[in-house]
ZAMARGU-4260 file (C-alpha; in steps of 0.2 Angstrom, whole numbers, plus 5000, padded with zeros to 4 digits):
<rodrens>
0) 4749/4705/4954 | 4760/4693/4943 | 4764/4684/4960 | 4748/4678/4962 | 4745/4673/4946
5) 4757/4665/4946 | 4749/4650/4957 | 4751/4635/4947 | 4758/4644/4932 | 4776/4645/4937
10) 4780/4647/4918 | 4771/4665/4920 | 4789/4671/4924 | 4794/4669/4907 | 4779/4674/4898
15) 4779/4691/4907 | 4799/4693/4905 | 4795/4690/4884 | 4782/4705/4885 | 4793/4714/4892
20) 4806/4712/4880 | 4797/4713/4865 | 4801/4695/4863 | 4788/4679/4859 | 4780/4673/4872
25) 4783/4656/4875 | 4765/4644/4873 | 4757/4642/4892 | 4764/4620/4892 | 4753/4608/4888
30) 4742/4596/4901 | 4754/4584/4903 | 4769/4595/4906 | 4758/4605/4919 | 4756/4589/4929
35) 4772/4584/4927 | 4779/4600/4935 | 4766/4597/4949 | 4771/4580/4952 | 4789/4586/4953
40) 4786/4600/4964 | 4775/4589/4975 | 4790/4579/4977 | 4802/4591/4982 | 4787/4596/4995
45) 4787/4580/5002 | 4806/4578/5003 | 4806/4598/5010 | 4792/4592/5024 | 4798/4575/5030
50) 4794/4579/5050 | 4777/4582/5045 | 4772/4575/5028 | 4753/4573/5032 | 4753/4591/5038
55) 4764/4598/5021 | 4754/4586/5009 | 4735/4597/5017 | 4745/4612/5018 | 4749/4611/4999
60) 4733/4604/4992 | 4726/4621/4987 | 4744/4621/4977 | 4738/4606/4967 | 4720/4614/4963
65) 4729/4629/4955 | 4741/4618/4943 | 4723/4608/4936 | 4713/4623/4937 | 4704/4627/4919
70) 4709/4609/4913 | 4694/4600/4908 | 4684/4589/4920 | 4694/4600/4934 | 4683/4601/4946
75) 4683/4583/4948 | 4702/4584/4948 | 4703/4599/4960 | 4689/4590/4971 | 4701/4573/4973
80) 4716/4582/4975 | 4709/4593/4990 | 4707/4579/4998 | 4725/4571/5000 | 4732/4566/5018
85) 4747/4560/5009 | 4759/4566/4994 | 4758/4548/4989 | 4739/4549/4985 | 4745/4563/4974
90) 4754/4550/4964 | 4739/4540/4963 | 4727/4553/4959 | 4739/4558/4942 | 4745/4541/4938
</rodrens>
């Protein structure tokens, strides 16, 4: 189950191994460290894919909905980024 929750959360690793430890639980990161771990996975996706990078950047849109998901105004966020043909329009979309 951790696994799948860990879709967009990579940092659910950590918190999980602190429970188990009995150690604190480090803070879920804030929204701009969030975006900024999607960025930089969305770049080493790109660089990963380069035969196909049209194909890679629709394959891992659903990715990108789970990094913004519960952010506010996500919907919109999840809405533009499910549309991407390119991992450049992700750039654009998070500025």
């Amino acid at each position: 189950m951790i696994a799948r929750g860990s879709f967009g959360q990579p940092w659910i690793f950590a918190q999980a191994r602190a429970l188990i430890d009995g150690t604190p639980v480090p803070a879920t990161p804030p929204v701009a460290e969030r975006i900024r771990r999607s960025r930089s996975t969305t770049r080493a996706m790109a660089q990963s894919y380069e035969p196909d990078p049209e194909g890679a950047a629709i394959e891992f849109r659903k990715h990108l909905g789970w990094y913004v998901k519960g952010l506010l105004n996500s919907a919109e966020l999840r809405r533009r980024l499910h549309a991407v043909n390119g991992f450049g329009e992700v750039e654009g979309i998070f500025g």
